[in-house]
N, C-alpha and C positions, 0 to 999 in steps of 0.2 A: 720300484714298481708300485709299491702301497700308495707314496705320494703323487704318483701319476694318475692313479685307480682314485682317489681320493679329492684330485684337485679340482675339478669341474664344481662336485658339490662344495666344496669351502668358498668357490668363488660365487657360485651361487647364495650362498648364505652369507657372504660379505655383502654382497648389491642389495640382496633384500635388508641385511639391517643398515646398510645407507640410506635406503628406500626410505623405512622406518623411521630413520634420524630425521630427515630431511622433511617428511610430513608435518606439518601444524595446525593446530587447532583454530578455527576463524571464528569470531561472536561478530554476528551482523544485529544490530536492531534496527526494524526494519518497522515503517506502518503497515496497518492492518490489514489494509487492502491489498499490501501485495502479498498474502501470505503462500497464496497457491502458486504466483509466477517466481517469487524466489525460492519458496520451497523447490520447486523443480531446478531450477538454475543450481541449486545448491547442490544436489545431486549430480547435476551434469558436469560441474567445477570440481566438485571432490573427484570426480572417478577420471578428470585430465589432470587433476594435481597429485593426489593422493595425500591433499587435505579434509580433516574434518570439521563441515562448516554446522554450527548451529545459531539459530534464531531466535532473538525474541521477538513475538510480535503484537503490537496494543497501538494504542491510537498515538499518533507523534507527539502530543503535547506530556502523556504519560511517559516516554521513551526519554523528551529531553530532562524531565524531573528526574527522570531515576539517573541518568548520567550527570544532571548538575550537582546530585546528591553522590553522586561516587563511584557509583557503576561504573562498570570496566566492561568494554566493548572495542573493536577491533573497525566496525563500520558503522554509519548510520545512514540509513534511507527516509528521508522524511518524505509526508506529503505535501507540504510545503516549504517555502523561502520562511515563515515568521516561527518555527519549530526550530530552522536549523541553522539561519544567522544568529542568533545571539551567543552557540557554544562556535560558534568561529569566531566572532569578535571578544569572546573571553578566553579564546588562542586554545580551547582543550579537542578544537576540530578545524581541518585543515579546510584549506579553499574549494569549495563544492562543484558537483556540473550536474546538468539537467541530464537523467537518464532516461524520462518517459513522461507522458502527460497523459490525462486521463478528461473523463467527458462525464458530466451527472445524469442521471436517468431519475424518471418518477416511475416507481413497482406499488402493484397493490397485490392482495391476494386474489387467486386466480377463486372465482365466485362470487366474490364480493363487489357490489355492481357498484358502491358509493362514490368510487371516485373514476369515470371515464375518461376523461378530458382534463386537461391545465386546470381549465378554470374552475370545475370541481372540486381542488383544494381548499376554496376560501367557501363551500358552502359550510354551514350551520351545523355543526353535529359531526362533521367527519373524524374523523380520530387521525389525526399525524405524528409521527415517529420522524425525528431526526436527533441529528447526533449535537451534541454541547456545541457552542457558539466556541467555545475555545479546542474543539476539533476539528482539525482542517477541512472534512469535507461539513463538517456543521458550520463555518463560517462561508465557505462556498458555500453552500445550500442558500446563507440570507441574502449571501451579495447576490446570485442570481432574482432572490423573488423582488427586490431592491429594483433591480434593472428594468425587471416586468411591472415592476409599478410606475416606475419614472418613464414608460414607455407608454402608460395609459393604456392598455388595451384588457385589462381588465378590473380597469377603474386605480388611482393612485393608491389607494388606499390596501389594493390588492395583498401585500406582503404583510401589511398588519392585521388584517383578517385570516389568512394564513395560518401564520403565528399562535393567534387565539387559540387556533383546531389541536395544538402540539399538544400531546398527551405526554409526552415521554422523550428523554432526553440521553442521549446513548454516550460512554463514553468512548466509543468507537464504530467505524462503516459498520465491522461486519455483526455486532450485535444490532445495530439500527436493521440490519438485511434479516438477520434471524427474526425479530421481532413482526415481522410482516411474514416472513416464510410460516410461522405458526400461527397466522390471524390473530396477532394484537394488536392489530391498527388495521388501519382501513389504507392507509400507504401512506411511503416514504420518500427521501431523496437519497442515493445511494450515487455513488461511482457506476460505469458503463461497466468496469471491469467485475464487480461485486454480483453480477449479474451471470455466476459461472453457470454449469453445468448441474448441477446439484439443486443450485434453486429455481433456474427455467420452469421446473414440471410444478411450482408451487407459486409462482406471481407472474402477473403479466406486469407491462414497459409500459410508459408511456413518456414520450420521448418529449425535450423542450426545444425549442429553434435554438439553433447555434447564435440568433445575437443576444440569447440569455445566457447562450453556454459556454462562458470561456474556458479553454482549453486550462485545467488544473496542473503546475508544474511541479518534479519530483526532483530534487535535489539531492545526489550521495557524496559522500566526502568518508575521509579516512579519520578515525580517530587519532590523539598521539599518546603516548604513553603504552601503546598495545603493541600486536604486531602490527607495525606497519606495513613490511614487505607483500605480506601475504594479505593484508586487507587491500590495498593497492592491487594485487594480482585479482582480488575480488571483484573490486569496481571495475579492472579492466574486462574482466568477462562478463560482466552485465552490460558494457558497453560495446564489447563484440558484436558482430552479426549476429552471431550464435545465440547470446544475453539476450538480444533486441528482438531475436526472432522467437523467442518466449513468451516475452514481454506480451510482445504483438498477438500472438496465439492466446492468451489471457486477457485479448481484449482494452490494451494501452495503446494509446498514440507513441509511439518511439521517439527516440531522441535524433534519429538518423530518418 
């Protein structure tokens, strides 16, 4: 009778510590800019897995330095292909796939009338904020002003007058996005995504034609030496509907 009275909870506390067993720890490093859409995914993954996912998150060029230095991480989301093929072709990260694309915006602070328009960048005295040339959206930032020079429409020369105005040099989007949210520049180039909710009430947009603006590609792959399994089960729910419909809600062009 005792072990009848008894058995429901043992079995009960068998499932919960398989439950227990069975969870893992996930390390994703991830670029900056995605910090708010995987923050959330990471949420919504643990509480269908009953893994614990944590993040680091900093510009992609800083992410692949600290992995080629040794770092132990589980996934990598870069925001670009030149961040995340070279630890694939040194075999310490497996074959990647495009999970999201993103679009550049130009933000000023909301009052500051110095930069209206495009062409406004290249006047005299503006203050510009972008991120290091060796940060993926700092190298998209020059290819874009690149394209609008070779396009002539406001003068060849366009991108190197640009240039001049750069005050400051970010080692990642979303300090380049703070830096203008607190009026220290007169504006910036940012990701469309960087443009959350938080900084809307402190910069305005001011948006570039799509044939400057090629679409920025996002590449995740699974580290080896980690958990694979569950890094794997990671990528796959970024790449669900579910992943994508996050993504999408933060402002990414999807991969689907």
């Amino acid at each position: 009778m005792i072990f009848k009275t008894f058995k429901p909870l043992l079995l009960t506390c068998l499932a919960l510590g398989l439950s227990s067993a069975s969870a893992a720890k996930v390390t994703v490093f991830a670029a900056a800019s995605l910090t708010d859409a995987f923050s959330e995914i990471g949420q919504q993954f643990d509480a269908k897995t009953g893994n614990t996912t944590t993040f680091q998150f900093a510009g992609s060029q800083a992410l692949r330095t600290q992995l080629e230095q040794g770092a132990k991480a589980d996934v990598f989301a870069s925001a670009n292909s030149a961040q995340f093929d070279p630890l694939v072709k040194s075999g310490s990260l497996g074959a990647g796939q495009t999970f999201a694309r993103n679009r550049l915006v130009v933000i000023a602070p909301k009052g500051n009338a110095a930069v209206g328009k495009l062409a406004d960048l290249a006047r005299p005295g503006v203050k510009l904020v972008l991120a290091d040339k060796s940060v993926p959206v700092g190298d998209y930032s020059r290819k874009t002003l690149d394209l609008i020079s070779k396009a002539g429409t406001y003068g060849t020369d366009f991108s190197a007058r640009v240039l001049k105005n750069v005050v400051s040099e970010e080692p990642n989007v979303r300090q380049v996005a703070v830096k203008i949210q607190l009026g220290q520049g007169d504006a910036a180039i940012v990701y469309v995504s960087d443009v959350t909710p938080s900084l809307k009430s402190d910069v305005r947009t001011i948006g570039l034609p799509t044939r400057f603006n090629p679409l920025a590609s996002y590449p995740i792959g699974v580290l080896k030496g980690g958990n694979t399994a569950e890094g794997q089960a990671f990528v796959d729910y970024v790449l669900s509907n579910a992943g994508q419909a996050i993504l999408k809600k933060w402002g990414f062009v999807g991969a689907k």
